[in-house]
PyMOL Python script that loads the backbone (N, CA, C, O; Angstrom):
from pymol import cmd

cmd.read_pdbstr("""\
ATOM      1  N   UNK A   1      83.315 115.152 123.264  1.00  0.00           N
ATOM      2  CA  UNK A   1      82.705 115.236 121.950  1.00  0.00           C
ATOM      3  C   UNK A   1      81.642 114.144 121.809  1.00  0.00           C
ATOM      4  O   UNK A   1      81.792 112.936 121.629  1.00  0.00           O
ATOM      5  N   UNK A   2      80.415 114.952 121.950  1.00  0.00           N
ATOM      6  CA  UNK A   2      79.750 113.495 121.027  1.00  0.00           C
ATOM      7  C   UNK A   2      79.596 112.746 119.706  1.00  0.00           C
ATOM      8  O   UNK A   2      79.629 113.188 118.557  1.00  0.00           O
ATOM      9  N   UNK A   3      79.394 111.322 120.221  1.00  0.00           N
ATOM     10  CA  UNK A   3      79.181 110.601 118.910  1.00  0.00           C
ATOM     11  C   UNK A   3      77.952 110.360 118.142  1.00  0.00           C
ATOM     12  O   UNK A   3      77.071 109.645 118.620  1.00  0.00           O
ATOM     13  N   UNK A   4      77.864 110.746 117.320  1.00  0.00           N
ATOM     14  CA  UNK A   4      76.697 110.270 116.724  1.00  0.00           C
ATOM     15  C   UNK A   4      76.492 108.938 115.874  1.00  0.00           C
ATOM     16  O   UNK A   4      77.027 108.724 114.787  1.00  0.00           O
ATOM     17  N   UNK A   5      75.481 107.931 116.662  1.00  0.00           N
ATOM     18  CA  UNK A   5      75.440 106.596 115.935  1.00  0.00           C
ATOM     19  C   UNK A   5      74.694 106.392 115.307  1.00  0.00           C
ATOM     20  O   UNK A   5      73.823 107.245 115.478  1.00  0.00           O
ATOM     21  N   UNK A   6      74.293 105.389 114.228  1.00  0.00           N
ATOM     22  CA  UNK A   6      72.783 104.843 113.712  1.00  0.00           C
ATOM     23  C   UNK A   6      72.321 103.370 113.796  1.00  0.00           C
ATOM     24  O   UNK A   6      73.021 102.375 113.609  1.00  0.00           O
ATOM     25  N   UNK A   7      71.237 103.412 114.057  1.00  0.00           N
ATOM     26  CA  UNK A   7      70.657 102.024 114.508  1.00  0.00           C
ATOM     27  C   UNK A   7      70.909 101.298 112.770  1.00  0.00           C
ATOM     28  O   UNK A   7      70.954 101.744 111.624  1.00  0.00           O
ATOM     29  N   UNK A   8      71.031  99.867 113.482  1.00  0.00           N
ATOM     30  CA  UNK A   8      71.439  98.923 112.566  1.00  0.00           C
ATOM     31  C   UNK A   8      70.234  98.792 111.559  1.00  0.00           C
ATOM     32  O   UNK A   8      70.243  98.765 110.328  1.00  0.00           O
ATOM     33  N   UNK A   9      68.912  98.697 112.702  1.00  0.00           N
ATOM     34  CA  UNK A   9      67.670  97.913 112.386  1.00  0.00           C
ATOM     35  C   UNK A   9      66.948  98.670 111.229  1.00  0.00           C
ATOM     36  O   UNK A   9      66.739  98.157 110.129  1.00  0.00           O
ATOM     37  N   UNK A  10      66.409 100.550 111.743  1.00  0.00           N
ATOM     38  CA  UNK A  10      65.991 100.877 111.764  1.00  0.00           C
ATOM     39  C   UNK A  10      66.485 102.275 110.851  1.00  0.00           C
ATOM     40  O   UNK A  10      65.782 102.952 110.101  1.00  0.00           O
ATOM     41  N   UNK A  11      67.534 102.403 111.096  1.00  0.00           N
ATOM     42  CA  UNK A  11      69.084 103.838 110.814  1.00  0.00           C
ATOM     43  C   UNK A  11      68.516 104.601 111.612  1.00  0.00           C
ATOM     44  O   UNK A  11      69.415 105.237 112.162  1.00  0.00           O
ATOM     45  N   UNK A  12      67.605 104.892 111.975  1.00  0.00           N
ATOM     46  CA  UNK A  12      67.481 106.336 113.314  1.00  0.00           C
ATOM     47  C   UNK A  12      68.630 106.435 113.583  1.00  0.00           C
ATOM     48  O   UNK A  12      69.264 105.461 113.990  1.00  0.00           O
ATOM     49  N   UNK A  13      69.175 107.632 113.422  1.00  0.00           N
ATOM     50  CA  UNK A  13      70.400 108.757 114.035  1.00  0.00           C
ATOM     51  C   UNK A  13      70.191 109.042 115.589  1.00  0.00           C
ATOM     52  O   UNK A  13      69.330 109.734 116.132  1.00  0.00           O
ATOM     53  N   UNK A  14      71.044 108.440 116.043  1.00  0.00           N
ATOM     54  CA  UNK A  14      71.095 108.417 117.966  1.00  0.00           C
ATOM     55  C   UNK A  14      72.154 108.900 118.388  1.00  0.00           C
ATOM     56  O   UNK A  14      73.063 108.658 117.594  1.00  0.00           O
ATOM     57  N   UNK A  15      72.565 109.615 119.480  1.00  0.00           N
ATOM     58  CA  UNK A  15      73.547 109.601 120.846  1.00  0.00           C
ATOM     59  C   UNK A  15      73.683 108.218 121.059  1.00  0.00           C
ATOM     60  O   UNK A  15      74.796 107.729 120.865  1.00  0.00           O
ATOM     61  N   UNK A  16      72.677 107.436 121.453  1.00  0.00           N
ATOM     62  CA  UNK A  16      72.793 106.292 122.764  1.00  0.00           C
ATOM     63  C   UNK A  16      73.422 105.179 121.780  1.00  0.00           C
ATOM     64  O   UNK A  16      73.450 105.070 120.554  1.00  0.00           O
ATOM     65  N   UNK A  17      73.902 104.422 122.818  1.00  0.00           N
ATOM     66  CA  UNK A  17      73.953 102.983 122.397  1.00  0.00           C
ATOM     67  C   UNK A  17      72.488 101.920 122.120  1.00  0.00           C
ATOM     68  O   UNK A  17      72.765 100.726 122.240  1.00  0.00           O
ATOM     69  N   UNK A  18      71.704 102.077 121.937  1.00  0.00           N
ATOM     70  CA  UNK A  18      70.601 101.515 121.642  1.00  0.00           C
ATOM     71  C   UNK A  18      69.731 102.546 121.427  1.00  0.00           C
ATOM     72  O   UNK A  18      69.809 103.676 121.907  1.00  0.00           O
ATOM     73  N   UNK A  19      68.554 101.934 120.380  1.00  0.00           N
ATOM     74  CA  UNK A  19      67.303 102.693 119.272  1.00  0.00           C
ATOM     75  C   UNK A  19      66.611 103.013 120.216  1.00  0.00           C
ATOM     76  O   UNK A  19      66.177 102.123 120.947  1.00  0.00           O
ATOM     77  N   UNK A  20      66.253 104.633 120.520  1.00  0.00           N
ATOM     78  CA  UNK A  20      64.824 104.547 121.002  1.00  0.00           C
ATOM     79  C   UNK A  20      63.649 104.469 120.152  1.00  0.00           C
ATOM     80  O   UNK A  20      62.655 104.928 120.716  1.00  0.00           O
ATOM     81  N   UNK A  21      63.420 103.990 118.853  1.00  0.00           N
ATOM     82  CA  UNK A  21      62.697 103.653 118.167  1.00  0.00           C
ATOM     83  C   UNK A  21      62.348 102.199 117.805  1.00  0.00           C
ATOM     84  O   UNK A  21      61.356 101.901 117.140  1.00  0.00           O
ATOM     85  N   UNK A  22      63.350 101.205 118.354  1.00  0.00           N
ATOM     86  CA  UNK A  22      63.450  99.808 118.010  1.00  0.00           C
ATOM     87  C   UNK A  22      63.901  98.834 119.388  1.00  0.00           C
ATOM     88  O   UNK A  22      63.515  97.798 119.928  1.00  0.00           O
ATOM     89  N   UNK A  23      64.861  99.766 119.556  1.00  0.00           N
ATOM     90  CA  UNK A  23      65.514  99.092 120.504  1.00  0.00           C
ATOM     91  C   UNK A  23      66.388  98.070 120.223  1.00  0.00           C
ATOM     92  O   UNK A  23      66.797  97.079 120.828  1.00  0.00           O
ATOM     93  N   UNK A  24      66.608  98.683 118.901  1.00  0.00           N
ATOM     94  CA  UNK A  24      68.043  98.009 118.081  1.00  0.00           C
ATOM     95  C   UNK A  24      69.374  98.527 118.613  1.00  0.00           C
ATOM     96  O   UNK A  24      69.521  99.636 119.126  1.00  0.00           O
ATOM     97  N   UNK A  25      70.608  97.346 118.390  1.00  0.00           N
ATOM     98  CA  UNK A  25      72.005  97.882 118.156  1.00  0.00           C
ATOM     99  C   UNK A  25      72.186  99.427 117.414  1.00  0.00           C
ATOM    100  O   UNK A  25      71.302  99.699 116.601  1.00  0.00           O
ATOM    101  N   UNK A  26      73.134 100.337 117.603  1.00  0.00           N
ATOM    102  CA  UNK A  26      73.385 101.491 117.125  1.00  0.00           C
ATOM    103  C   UNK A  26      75.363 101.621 117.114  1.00  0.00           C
ATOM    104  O   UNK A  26      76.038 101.528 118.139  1.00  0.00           O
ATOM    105  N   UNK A  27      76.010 101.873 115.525  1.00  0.00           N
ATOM    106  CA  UNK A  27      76.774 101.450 114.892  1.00  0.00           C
ATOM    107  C   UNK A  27      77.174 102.868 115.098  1.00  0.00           C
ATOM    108  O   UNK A  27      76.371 103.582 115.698  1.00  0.00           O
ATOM    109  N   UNK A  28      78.654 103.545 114.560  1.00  0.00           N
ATOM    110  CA  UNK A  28      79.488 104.519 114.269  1.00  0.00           C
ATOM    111  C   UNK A  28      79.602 105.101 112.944  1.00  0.00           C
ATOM    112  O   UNK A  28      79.732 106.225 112.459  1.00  0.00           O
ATOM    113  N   UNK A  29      79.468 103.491 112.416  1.00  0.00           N
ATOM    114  CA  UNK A  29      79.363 103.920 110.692  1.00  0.00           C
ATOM    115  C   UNK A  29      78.922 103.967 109.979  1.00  0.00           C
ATOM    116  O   UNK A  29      79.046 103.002 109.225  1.00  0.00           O
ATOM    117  N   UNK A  30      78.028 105.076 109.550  1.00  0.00           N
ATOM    118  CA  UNK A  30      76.996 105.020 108.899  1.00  0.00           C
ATOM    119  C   UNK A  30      77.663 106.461 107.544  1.00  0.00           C
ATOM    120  O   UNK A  30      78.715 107.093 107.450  1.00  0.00           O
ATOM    121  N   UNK A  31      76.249 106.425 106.660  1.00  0.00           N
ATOM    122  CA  UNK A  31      77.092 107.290 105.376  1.00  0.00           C
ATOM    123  C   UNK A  31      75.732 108.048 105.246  1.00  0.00           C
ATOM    124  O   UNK A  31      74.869 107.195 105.454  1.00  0.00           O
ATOM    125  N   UNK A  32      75.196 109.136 105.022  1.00  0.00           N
ATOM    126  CA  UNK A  32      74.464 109.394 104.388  1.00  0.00           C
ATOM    127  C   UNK A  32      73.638 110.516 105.460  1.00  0.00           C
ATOM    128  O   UNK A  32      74.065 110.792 106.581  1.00  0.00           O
ATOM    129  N   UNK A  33      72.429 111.061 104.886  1.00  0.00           N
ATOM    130  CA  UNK A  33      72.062 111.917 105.832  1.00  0.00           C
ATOM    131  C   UNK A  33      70.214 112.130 105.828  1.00  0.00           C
ATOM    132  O   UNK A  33      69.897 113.030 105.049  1.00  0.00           O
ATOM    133  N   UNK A  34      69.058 111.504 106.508  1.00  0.00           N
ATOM    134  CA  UNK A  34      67.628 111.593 105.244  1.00  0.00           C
ATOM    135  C   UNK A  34      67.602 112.565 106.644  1.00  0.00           C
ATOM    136  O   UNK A  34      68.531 112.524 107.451  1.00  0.00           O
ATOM    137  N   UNK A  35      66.256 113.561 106.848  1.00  0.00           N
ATOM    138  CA  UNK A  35      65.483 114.340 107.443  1.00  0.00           C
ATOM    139  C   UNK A  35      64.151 114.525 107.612  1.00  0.00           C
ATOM    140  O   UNK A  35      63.769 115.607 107.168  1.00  0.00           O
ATOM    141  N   UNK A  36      63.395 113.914 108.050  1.00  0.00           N
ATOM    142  CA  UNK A  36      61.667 113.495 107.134  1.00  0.00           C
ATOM    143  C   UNK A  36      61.082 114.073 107.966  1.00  0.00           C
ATOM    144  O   UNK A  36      61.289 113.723 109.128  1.00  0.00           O
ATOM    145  N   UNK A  37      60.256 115.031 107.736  1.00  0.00           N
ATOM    146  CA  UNK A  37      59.259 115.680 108.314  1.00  0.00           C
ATOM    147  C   UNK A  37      57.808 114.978 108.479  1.00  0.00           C
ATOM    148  O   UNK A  37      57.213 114.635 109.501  1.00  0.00           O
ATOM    149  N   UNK A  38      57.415 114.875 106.977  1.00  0.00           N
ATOM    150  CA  UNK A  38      56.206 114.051 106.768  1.00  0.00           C
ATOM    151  C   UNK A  38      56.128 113.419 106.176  1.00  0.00           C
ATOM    152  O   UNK A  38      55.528 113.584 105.114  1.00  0.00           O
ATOM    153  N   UNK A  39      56.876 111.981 106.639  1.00  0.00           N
ATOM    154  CA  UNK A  39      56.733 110.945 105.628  1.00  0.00           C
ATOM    155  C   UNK A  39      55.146 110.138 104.915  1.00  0.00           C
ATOM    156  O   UNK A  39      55.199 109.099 104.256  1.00  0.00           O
ATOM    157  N   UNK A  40      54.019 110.776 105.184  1.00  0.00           N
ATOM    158  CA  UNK A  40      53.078 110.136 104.725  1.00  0.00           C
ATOM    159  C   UNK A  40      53.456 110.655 103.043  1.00  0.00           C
ATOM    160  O   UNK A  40      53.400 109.876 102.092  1.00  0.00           O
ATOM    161  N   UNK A  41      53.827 112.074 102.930  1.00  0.00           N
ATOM    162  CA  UNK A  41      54.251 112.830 101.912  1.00  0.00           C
ATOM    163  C   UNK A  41      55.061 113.154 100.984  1.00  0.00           C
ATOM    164  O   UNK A  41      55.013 113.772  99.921  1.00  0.00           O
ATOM    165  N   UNK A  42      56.246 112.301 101.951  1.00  0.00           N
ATOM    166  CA  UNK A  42      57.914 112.135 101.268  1.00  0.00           C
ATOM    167  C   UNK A  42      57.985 110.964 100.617  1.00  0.00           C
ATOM    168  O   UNK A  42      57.899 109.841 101.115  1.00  0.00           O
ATOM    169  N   UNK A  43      58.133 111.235  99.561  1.00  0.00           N
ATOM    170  CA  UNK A  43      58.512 109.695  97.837  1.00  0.00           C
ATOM    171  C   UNK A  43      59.715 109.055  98.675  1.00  0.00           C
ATOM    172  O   UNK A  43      59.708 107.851  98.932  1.00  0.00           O
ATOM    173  N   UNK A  44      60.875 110.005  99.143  1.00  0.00           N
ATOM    174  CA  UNK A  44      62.270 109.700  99.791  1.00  0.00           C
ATOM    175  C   UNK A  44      61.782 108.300 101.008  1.00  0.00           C
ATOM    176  O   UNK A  44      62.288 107.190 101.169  1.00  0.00           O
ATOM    177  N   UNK A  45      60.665 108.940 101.660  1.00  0.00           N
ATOM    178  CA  UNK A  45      61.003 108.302 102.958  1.00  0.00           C
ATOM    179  C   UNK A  45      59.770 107.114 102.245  1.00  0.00           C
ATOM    180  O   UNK A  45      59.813 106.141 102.998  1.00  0.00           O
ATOM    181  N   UNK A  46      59.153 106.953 101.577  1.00  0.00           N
ATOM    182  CA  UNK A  46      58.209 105.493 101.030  1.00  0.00           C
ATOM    183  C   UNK A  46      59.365 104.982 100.294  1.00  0.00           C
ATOM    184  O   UNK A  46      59.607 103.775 100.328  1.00  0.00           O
ATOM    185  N   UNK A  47      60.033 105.718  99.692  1.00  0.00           N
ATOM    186  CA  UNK A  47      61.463 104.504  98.934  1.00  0.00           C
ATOM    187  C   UNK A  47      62.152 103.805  99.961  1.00  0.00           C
ATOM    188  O   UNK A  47      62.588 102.669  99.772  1.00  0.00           O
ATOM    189  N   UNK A  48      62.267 104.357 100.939  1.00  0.00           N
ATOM    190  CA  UNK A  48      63.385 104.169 102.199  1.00  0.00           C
ATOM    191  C   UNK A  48      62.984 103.140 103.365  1.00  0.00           C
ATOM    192  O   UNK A  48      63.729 102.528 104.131  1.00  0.00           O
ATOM    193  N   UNK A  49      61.565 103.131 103.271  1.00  0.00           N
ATOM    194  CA  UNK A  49      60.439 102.063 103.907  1.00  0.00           C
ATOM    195  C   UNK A  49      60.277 103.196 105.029  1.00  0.00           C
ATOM    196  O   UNK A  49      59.678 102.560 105.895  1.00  0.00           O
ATOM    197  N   UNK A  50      60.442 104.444 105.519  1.00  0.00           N
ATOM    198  CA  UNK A  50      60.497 104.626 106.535  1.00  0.00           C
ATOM    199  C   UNK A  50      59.257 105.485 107.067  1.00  0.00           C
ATOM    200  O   UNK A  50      58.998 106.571 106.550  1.00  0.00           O
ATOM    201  N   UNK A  51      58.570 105.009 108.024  1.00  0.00           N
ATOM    202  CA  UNK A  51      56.855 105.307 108.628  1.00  0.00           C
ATOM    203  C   UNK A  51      57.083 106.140 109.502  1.00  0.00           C
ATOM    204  O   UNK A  51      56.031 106.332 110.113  1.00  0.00           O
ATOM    205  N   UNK A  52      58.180 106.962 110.040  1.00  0.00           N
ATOM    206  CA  UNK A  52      57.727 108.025 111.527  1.00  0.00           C
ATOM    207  C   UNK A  52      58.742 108.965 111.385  1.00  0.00           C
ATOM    208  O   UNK A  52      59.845 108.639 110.946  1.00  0.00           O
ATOM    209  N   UNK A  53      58.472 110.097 111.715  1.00  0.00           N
ATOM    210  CA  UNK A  53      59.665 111.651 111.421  1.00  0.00           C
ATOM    211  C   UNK A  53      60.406 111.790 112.056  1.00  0.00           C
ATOM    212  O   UNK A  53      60.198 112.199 113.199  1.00  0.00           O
ATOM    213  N   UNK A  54      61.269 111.587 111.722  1.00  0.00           N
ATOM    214  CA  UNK A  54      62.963 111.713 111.880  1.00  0.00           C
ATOM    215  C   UNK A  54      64.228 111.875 111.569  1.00  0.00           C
ATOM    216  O   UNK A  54      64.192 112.617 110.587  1.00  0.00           O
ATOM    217  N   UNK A  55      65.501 111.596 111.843  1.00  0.00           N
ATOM    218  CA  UNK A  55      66.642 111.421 111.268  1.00  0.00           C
ATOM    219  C   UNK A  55      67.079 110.178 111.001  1.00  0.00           C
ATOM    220  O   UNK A  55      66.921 109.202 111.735  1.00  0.00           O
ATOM    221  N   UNK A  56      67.602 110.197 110.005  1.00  0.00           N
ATOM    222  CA  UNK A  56      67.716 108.483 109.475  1.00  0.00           C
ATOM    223  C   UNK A  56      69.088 108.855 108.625  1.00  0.00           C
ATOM    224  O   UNK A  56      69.350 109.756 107.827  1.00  0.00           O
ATOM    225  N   UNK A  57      69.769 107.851 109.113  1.00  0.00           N
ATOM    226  CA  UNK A  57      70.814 107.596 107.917  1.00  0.00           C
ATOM    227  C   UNK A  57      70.527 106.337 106.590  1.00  0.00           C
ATOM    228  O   UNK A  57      69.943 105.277 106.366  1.00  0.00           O
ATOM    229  N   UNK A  58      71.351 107.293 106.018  1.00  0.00           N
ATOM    230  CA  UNK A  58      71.143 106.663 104.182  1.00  0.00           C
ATOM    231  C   UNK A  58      71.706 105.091 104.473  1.00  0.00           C
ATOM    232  O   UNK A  58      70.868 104.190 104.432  1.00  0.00           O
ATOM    233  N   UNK A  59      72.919 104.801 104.725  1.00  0.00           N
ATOM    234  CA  UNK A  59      73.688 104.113 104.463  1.00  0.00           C
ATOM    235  C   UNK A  59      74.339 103.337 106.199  1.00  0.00           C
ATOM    236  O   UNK A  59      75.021 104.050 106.935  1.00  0.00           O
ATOM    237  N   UNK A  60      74.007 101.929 106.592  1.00  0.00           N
ATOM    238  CA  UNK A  60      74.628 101.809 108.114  1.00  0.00           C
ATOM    239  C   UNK A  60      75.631 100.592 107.425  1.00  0.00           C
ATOM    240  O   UNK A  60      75.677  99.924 106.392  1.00  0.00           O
ATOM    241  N   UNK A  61      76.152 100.708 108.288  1.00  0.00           N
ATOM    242  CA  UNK A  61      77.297  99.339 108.364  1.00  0.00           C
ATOM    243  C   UNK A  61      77.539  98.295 109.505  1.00  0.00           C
ATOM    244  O   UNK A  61      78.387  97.414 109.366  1.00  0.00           O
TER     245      UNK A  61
END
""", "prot")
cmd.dss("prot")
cmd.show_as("cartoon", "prot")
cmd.util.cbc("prot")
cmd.orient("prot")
């Protein structure tokens, strides 16, 4: 079964043990779920600070 983790730094939603977006730590526990297509466009992803399209979790621990 895989796990799905999220980076500490960054929350990118990963498989791996480390961000391929940062190259941050990547955690088990995370809460939440964002999806950003086009964040130049998304209010969600400028609230969220987040600059490149992806999966991101809401919430890391």
């Amino acid at each position: 079964m895989i796990k799905i983790r999220a980076c500490r730094n960054c929350k990118n939603i990963t498989e791996n043990t480390k961000c391929e977006k940062c190259g941050g730590d990547t955690v088990l526990e995370w809460k939440g779920y964002l999806f950003i297509l086009d964040p130049e466009k998304s209010l969600i992803s400028k609230k969220a600070g987040i600059t490149s399209q992806g999966e991101y979790a809401i919430k890391v621990r």
